[in-house]
C-alpha positions in Angstrom: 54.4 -305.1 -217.2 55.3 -306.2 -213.5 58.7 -306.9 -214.2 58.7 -303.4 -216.4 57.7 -301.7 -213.5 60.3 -303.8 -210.8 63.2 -303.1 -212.9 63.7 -306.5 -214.4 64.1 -305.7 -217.6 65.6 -309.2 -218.4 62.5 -310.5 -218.0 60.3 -307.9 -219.1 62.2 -308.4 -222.5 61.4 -311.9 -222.7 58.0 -311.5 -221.9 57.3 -309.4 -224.2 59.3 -310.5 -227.1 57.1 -314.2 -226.6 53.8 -311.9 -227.0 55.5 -310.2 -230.2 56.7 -313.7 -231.8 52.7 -315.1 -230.5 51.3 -312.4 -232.6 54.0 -311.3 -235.4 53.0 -309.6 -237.7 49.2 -309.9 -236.4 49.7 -307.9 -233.1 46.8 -305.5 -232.4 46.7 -301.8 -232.1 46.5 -302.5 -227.9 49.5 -305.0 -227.6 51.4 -302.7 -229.5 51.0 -299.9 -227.6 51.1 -302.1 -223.8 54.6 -303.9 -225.4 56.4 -300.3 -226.1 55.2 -298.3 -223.1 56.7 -301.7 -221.1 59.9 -301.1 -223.4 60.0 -297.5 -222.2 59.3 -298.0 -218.3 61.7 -300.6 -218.2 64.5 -298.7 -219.5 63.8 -295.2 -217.4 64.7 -297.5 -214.4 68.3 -298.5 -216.0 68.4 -294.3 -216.8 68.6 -295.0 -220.6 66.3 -292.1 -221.6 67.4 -291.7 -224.8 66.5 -294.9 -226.0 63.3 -295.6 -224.2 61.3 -292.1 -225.5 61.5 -293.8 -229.2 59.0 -296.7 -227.2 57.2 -293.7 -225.7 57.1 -292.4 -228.9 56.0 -295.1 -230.8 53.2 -296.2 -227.7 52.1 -292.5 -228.1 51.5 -293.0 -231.2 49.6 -296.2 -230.8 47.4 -295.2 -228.3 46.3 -291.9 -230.1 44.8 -294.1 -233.1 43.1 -296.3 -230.7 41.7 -293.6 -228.4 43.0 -295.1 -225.5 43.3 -291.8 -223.3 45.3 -294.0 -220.5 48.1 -294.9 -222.1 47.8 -291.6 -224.0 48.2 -289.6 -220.6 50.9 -291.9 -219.1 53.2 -292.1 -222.3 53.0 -288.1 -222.1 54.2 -288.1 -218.5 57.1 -290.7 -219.2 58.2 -288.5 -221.7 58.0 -285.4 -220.2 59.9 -286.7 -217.3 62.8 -288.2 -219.4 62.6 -284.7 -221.3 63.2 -283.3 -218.4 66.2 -285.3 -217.7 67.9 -284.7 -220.8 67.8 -280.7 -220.2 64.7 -280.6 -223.2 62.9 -278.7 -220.7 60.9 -277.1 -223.1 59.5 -280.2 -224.7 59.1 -281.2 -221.3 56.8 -278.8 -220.1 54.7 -279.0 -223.6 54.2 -282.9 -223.6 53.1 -282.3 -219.2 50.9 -279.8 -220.2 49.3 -282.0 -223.1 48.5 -284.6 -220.3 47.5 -282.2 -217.7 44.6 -281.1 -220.5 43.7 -285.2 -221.0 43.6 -285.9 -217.7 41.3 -282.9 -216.5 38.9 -284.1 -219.2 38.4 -287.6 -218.8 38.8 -286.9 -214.8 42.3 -289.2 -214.3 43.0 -287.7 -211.0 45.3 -290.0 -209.2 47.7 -289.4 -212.9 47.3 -285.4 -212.5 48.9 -285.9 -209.0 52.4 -287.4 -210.8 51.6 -284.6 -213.7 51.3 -281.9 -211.1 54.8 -283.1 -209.5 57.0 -283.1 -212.8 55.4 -279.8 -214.2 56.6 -278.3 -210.4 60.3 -279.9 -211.5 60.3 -279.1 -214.6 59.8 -275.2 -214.2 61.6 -274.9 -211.3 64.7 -276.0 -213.3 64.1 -273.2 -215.7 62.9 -270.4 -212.6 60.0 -270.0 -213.3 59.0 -269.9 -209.8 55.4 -268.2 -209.8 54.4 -271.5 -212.2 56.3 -273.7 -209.8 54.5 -272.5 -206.8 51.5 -273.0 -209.1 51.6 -276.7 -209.7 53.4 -277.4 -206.0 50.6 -276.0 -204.5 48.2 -277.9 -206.6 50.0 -281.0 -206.1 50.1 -280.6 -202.5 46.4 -279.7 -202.7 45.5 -282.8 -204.7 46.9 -285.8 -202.7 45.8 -284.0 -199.8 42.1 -284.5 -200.6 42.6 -288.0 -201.7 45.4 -289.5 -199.2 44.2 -287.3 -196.5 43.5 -288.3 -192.7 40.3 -287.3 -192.3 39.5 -289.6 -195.1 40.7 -292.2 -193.5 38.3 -291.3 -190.4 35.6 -290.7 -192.4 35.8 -294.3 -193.5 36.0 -295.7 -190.4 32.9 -293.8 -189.4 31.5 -295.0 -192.3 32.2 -299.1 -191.6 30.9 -297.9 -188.0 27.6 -296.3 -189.1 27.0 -299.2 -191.0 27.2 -301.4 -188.4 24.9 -299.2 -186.5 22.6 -299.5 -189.3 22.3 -303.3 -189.4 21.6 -303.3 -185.8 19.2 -300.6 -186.3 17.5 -302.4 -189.6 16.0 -305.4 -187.5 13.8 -302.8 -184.9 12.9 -300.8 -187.9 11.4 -303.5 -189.7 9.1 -304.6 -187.0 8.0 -300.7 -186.7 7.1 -301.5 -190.2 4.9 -304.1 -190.1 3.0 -302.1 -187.3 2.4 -299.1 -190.0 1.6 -301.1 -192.6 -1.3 -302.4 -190.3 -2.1 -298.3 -189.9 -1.7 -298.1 -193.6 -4.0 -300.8 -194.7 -6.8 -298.8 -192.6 -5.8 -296.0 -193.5 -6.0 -296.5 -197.3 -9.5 -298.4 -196.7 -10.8 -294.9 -195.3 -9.6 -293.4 -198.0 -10.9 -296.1 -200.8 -14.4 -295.7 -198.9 -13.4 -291.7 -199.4 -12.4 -291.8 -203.0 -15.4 -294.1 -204.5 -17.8 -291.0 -202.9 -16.1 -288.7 -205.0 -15.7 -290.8 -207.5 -19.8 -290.8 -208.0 -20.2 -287.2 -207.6 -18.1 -286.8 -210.0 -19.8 -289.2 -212.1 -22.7 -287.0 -211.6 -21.0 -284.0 -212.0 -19.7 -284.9 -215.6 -23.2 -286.1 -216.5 -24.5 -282.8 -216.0 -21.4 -280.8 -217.9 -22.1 -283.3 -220.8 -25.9 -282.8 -221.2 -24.9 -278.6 -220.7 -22.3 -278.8 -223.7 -24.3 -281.2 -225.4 -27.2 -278.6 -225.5 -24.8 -275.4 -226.2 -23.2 -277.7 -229.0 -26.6 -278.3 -230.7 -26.9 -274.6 -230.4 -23.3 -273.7 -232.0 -24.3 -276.3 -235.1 -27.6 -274.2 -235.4 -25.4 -271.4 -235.6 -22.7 -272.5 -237.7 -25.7 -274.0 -240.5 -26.8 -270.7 -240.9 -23.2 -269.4 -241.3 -22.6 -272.0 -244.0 -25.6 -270.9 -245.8 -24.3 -267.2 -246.1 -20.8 -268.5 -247.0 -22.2 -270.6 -249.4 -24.3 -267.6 -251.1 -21.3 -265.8 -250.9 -18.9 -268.0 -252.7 -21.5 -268.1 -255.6 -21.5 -264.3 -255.8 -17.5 -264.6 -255.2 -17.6 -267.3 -258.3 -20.0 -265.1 -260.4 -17.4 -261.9 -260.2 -14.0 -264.3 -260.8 -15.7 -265.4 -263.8 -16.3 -261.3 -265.0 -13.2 -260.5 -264.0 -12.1 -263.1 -266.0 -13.8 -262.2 -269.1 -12.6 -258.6 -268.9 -9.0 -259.7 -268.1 -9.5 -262.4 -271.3 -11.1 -258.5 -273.3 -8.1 -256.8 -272.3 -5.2 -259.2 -273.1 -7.3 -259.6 -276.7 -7.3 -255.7 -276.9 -3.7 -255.7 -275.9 -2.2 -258.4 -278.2 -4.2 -256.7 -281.0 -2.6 -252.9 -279.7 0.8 -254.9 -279.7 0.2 -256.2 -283.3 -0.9 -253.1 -284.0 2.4 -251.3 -282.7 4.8 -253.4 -284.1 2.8 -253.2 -287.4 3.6 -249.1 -286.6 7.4 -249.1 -285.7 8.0 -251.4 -289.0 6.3 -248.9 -291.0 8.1 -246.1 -289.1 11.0 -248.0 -290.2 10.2 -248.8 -293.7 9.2 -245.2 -293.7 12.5 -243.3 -292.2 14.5 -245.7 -295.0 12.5 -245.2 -297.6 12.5 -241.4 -297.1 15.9 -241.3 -296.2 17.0 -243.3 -300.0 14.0 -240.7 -301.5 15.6 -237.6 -300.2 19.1 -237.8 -300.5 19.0 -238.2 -304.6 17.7 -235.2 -304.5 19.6 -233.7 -301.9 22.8 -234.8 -304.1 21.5 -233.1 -307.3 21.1 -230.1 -305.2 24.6 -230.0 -303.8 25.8 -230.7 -306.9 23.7 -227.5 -308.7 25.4 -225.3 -305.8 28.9 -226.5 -306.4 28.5 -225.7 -310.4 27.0 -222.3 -309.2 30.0 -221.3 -307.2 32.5 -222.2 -309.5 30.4 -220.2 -312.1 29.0 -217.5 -310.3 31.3 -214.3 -309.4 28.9 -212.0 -307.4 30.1 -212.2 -303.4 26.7 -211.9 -301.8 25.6 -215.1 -304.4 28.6 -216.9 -303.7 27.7 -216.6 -300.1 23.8 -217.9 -300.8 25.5 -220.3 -302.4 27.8 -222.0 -299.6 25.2 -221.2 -297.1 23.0 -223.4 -299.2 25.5 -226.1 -300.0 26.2 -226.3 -296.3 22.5 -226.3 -295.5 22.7 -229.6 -297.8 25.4 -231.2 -295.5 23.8 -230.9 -292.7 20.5 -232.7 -294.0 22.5 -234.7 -295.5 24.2 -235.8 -292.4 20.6 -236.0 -290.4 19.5 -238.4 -293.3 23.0 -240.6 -293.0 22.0 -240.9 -289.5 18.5 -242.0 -289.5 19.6 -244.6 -292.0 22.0 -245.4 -288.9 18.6 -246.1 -286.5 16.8 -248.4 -289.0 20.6 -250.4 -289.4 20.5 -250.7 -285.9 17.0 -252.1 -285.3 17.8 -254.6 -288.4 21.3 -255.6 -287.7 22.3 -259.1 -286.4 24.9 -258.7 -283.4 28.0 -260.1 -284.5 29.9 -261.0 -280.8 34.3 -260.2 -281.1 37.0 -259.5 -278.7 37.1 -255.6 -279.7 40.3 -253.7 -279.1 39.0 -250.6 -277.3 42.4 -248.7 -277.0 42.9 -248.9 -280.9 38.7 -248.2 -281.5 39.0 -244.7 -279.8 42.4 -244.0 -281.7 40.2 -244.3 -284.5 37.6 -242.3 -283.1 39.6 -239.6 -281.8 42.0 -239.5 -285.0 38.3 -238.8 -287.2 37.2 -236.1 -284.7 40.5 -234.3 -284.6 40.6 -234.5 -288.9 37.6 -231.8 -287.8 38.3 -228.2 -286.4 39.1 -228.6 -283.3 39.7 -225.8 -280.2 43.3 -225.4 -280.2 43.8 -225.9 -276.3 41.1 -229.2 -276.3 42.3 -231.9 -274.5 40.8 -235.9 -275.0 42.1 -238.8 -272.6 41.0 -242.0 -272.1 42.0 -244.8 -269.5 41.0 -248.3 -270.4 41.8 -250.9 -268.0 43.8 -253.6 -269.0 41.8 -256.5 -267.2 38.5 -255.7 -269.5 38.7 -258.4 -272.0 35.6 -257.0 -274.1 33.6 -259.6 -276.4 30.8 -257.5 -278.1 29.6 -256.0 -281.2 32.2 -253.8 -282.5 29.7 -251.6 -284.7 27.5 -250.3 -282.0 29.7 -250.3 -279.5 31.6 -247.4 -281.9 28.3 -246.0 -282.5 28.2 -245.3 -278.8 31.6 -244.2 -278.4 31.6 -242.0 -281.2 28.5 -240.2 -280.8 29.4 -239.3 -276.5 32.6 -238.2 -277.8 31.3 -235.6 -280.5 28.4 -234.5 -277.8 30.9 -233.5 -275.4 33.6 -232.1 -278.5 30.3 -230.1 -279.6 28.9 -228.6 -276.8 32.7 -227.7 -275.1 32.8 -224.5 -272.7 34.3 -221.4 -274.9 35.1 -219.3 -271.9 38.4 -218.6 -272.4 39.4 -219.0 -268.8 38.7 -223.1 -269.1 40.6 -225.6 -270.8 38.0 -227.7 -272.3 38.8 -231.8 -272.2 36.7 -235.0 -272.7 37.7 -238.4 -270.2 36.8 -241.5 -271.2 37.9 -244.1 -268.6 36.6 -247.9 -269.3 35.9 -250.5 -266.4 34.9 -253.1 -264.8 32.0 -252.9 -262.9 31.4 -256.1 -261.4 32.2 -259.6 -262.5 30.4 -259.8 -266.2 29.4 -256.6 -267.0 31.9 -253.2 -267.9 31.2 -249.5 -267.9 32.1 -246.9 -270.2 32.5 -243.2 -268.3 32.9 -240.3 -270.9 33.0 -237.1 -268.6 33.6 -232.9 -270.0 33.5 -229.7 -269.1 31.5 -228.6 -271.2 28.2 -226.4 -270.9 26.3 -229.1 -269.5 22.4 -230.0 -270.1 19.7 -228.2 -267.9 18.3 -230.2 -265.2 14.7 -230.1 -267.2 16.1 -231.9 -270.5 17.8 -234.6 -268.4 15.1 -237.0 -269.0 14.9 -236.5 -272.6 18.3 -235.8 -274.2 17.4 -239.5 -275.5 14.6 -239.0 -277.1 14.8 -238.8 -281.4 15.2 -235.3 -282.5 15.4 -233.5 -278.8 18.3 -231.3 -278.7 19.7 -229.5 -275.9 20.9 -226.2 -277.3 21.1 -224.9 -280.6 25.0 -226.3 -280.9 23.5 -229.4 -282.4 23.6 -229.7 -285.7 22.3 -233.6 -286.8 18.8 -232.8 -285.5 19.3 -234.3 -281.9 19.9 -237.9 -282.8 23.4 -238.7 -281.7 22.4 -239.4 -278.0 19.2 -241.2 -280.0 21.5 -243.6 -281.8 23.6 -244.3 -278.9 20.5 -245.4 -276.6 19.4 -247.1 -279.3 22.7 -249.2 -279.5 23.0 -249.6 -275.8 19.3 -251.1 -275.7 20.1 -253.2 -278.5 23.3 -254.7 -276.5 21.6 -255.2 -273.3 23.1 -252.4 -271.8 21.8 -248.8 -270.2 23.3 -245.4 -270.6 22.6 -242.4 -268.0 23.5 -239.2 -267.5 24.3 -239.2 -263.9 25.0 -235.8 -262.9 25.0 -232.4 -264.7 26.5 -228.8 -263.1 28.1 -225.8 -264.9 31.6 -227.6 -264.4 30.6 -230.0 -267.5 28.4 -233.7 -268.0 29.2 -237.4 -267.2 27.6 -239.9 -269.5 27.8 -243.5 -268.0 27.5 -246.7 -270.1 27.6 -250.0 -268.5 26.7 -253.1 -270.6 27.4 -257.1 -270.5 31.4 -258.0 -271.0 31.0 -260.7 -273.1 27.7 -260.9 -275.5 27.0 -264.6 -275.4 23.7 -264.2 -278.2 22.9 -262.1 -280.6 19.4 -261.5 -283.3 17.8 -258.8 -285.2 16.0 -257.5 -282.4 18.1 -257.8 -279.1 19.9 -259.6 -276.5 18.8 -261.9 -273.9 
């Protein structure tokens, strides 16, 4: 490294090539990064720049994996200066400003004076004289507090004082022995002092003692009686839990009997609404059947009318009967999970209700978006599709003034579950029947011709598949019925999902 720094670089190559063949391929992190910075110092003094910032380079390098912030900082200054030489002021400035930064934080202040220099060079060659004057005065600053005359006084004013203080040290010490004299008197006053206070204190605690000892007997007295109450009370406490738990023991009995008993109910409700359903409609056939023979044999008008008011009569029931055969297939039907094609499921749906009279201006859109991947039971969801498009077909607005339309748009809402929107403007449900459009034979104006069960079955459906439909808002411009249910149905049984 000395004959690095003196320009030999004869030598310094010799040197350091016998380190490099000592080691081979052995050398540690250190000697690697001491050899190329010597590499690179020795040729910035024979001006071969370009060649010595690959050393630089490579020292850089070095000293970055070792943590060696010295050679960090001085291998950024070497190249910043010979960046500077070859016009790569740029670089230059970037690789000072990097060592500027390393130096101010591990407080190298004799390197920030060389750092301070170049970074005044380096943007003075591109005119950048406000940061010029910047680092020029901070250079100047710098070596003057370090390399400054009045340090150099102050340190010979130091070396003086301490002189002084030698000289001074011998008289002080015999001043000393004369006060430790005073001292050892002194303290013997106050030894003499401290035992007295020492045994009234002695006394003074014996008297606090026998005080608290005699208000402590008194707090025990106190806190026995306490026990005793607390002790009466827990038994009291003890003998309610135990009625409390006897009635709560009574009224899960009386509840798992009232639950026996209710499910005992709804599966003779449903044994009863199938039964009846299978018992009525024989005869309700026959009796269909009787009217279509009468009108094709009767010819009196006013009969012939009886007639098809009774045959239609006989649909209607008919179609009441079809769908409470529908609830007890619901409650009884396994769930049957597939990737259902919703586009071509309301084709199908729409296509039926158009095969019906239709008004001739009624308009039905639907918007499903293409990311819904739906995995459910195709059945019910049709059931539910099926029965909020025929509400809102069946109660439509018949002002002529109003174009009457049904919009159903299917989407996500939220990562597994989807929503089916069916809005109309239609003549809407009063804000008294919201809460029970649901409810088995509840209908919400004399339009409805299957007995109010359509919004029944598709509750039903929706409870059945996890799900929850609403009827969010309600106005005279129409209804918005919103469905929103699990994406993809992962279990399925006779009575539910999970």
């Amino acid at each position: 490294m000395c004959y690095a720094e003196l320009g030999n670089l004869i030598k310094a190559v010799e040197s350091f090539d016998e380190v490099l063949n000592n080691c081979k391929q052995n050398c540690s992190p250190s000697i690697i990064t001491i050899v190329n910075f010597g590499f690179g110092a020795g040729l910035s003094e024979k001006s071969m720049n370009s060649i010595n910032q690959i050393f630089f380079q490579i020292s850089l390098e070095s000293s970055k994996k070792q943590n060696d912030s010295r050679y960090e900082i001085e291998n950024l200054i070497n190249l910043g200066t010979n960046e500077r030489s070859l016009s790569n002021l740029k670089k230059s400035i970037e690789h000072l400003l990097e060592a500027n930064d390393l130096a101010q934080r591990f407080r190298y202040t004799e390197l920030q004076i060389n750092i301070f220099k170049e970074l005044y060079k380096a943007y003075n060659s591109i005119n950048d004289f406000e940061n010029a004057a910047l680092f020029q005065t901070r250079y100047i600053q710098l070596k003057d507090s370090i390399y400054s005359g009045d340090l150099i006084k102050n340190l010979s004013s130091i070396q003086t004082n301490f002189e002084q203080r030698e000289n001074l040290k011998t008289i002080r010490l015999s001043n000393e022995n004369i006060k430790l004299k005073d001292e050892q008197l002194q303290r013997q006053r106050l030894q003499y002092l401290f035992i007295v206070l020492v045994a009234i204190l002695i006394i003074l605690l014996a008297t606090v003692l026998i005080w608290a000892n005699r208000k402590q007997h008194r707090h025990n007295a106190a806190l026995s009686v306490a026990n005793r109450v607390i002790e009466e009370q827990n038994k009291a406490l003890t003998k309610t839990n135990e009625e409390l738990d006897n009635r709560v023991q009574e009224k899960t009995r009386d509840l798992v009997l009232s639950n026996e008993s209710l499910t005992q109910v709804n599966e003779e409700l449903d044994n009863f609404i199938y039964r009846t359903s299978h018992d009525i409609r024989g005869p309700l056939v026959t009796l269909k059947g009787v009217c279509n023979v009468a009108m094709l044999d009767v010819k009196d008008e006013l009969a012939l009318d009886y007639m098809n008011r009774l045959d239609v009569t006989a649909g209607k029931l008919n179609s009441i009967l079809t769908r409470l055969l529908f609830v007890n297939q619901i409650n009884h039907a396994e769930l049957v999970p597939t990737e259902i094609d919703l586009n071509a499921l309301i084709d199908n749906i729409i296509k039926k209700e158009r095969s019906q009279i239709l008004p001739p201006n009624f308009s039905i859109e639907y918007d499903v978006n293409p990311s819904v991947k739906l995995i459910s039971d195709r059945e019910l969801v049709g059931v539910i599709l099926e029965n909020l498009i025929d509400n809102a077909i069946k109660f439509y607005n018949t002002s002529d003034r109003i174009s009457p339309f049904v919009k159903i748009m299917i989407r996500k809402s939220g990562p597994k579950q989807v929503s089916i929107q069916v809005d109309d403007n239609g003549i809407g449900v009063n804000t008294g029947d919201k809460d029970q459009i649901f409810h088995l034979f509840v209908r919400a104006s004399e339009r409805s011709e299957t007995g109010g069960i359509g919004l029944y079955l598709s509750k039903l459906s929706s409870q059945r598949l996890g799900g929850e439909i609403t009827l969010r808002d309600t106005s005279i411009k129409g209804q918005r019925f919103l469905f929103s249910f699990r994406l993809i149905l992962h279990r399925f049984s006779k009575r539910g999902v999970s």
